[in-house]
C-alpha positions in Angstrom: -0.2 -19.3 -24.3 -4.0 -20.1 -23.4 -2.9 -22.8 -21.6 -0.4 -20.9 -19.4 -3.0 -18.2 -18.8 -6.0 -20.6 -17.5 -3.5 -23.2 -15.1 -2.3 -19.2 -13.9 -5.7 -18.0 -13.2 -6.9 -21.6 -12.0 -3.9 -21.9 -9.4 -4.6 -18.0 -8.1 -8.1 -18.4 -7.8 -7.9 -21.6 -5.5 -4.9 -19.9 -3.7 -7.3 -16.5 -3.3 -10.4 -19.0 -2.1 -8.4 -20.6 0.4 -7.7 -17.0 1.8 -11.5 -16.7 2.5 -12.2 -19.9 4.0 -8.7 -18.4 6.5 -10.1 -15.4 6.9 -13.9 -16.8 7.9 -11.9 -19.0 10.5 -10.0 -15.5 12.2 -13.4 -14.0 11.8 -15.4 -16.9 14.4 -11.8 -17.3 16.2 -12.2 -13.6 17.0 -15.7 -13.3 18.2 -15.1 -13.9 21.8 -12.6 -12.1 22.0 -12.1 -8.5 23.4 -10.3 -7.0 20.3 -11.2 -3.9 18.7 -12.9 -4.2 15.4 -13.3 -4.2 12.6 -11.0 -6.5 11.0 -11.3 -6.6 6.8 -9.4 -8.5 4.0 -9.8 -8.2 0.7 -8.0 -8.2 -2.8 -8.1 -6.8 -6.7 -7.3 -8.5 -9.7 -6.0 -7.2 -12.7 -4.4 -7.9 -15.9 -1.1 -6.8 -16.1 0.3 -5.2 -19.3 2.1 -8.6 -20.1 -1.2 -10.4 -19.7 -0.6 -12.5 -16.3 -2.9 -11.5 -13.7 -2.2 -9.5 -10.7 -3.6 -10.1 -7.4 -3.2 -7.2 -4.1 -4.4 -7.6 -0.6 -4.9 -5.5 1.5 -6.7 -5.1 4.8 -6.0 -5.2 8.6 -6.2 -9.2 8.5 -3.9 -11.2 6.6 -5.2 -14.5 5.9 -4.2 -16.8 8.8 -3.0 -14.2 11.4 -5.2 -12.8 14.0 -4.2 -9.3 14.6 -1.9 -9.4 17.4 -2.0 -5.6 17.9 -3.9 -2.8 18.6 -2.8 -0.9 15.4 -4.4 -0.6 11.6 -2.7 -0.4 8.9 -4.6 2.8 7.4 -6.2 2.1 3.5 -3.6 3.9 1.4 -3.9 4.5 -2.8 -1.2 5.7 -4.5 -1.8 8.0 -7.5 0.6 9.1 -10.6 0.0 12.2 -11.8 2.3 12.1 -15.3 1.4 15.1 -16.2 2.1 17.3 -13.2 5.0 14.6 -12.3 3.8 14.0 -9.1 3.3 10.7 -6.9 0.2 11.5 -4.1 -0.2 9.3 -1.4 -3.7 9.5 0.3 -4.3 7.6 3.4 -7.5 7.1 5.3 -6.7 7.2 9.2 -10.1 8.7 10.8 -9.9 9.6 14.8 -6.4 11.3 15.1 -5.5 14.8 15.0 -2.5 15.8 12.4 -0.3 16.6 15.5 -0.3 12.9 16.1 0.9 11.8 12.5 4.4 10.7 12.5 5.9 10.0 8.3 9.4 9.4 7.3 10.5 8.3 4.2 13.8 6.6 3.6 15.2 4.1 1.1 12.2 4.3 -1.3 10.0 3.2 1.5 7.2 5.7 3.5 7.0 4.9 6.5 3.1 6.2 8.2 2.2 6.2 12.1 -0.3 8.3 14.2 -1.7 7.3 17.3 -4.2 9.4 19.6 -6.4 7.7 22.3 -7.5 4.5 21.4 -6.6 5.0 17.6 -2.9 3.8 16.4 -2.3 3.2 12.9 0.9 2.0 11.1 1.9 1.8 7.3 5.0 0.9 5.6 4.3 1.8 1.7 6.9 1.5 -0.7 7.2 3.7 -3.3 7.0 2.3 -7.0 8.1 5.5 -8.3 12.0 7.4 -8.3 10.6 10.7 -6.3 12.2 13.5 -4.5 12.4 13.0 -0.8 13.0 16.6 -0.3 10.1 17.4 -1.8 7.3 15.4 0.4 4.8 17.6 1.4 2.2 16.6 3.9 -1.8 17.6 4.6 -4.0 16.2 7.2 -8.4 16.9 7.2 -11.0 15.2 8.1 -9.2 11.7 8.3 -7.6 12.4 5.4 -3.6 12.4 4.8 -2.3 13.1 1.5 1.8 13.6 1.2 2.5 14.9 -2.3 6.3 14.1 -4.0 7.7 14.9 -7.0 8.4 12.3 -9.4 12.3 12.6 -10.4 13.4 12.3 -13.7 15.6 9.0 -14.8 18.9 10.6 -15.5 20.1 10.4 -19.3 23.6 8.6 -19.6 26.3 11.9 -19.9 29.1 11.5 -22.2 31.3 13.1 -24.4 31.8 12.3 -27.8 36.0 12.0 -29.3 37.0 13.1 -32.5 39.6 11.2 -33.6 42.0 12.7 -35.6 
C-alpha cells in the first residue's frame, strides 16, 4: 500500500511541476502582449478520505493555454453547511454591478456571467451536492456573490410490506 501511495504522489508531483515550468512559459509568452492581467494558476492538495491524494486547479490560466479571451473565470468556494442543509456558493467578481450578473442553474451545473465595461467573468461550477434549484437565492456586495440552495434530501426507497396469508 506504501508503495502505491509514494509511485501516486511521485507521478502527481512531476505532473504538477511540469504545470509550472507551462505556466512560466505563458507568463514570458505573454509579456508583450496587450492582454489584460493578471493571469494566476495554482492548485491544493489533499488527502482524500480513501488515502490517495487529490489535486484542484484553479485559476485564469490553465497550464499550456494562453487566455484567448477577455473573460475570468471568477475564484469560486463552495461551502456545506450540514447543519442548516445548505450548499453556499461565494464567488469573487470585483468591478461589476449586481444588475450585470447573469446565473442559471441547470442539470446539476451553475452556470456564472457578469460583464460591465471592461470586466466579463464566466464560471461553469458543478454542484457536488443534490440541491433544490427552486430554492437558489442570490446576493451581490462589494464584489461579492453568494447564491444559497438547499441541500435536498436523498429519497428513502417507498414500499409496502405483504402479509401473506
Amino acid at each position: 500500500m506504501t508503495m502505491f501511495f509514494d509511485d501516486e504522489f511521485d507521478r502527481i508531483f512531476k505532473r504538477m511541476s511540469q504545470s509550472f515550468f507551462n505556466v512560466d512559459d505563458i507568463f514570458e509568452e505573454s509579456k508583450g502582449k496587450d492582454s489584460a492581467g493578471p493571469f494566476y494558476y495554482g492548485y491544493t492538495m489533499t488527502v482524500g478520505p480513501d488515502g490517495k491524494p487529490v489535486v484542484k486547479e484553479y485559476g485564469n490560466v490553465k497550464p499550456g493555454l494562453l487566455p484567448t479571451a477577455e473573460t475570468r473565470e471568477p475564484i469560486v468556494d463552495t461551502i456545506v453547511d450540514e447543519k442548516e442543509k445548505l450548499v453556499k456558493l461565494v464567488a469573487e467578481m470585483p468591478g461589476v454591478e449586481k444588475t450585470d450578473v447573469k446565473i442559471v442553474v441547470q442539470d446539476k451545473i451553475v452556470d456564472l456571467s457578469a460583464e460591465h465595461g471592461e470586466k466579463k467573468y464566466h464560471a461553469k461550477i458543478p454542484l457536488k451536492y443534490k440541491v433544490d434549484e427552486n430554492s437558489a437565492k442570490a446576493s451581490y456586495k462589494n464584489g461579492i456573490l453568494e447564491l444559497v440552495f438547499k441541500l435536498v434530501e436523498d429519497e428513502k426507497p417507498k414500499g409496502k410490506t405483504v402479509e401473506v396469508e
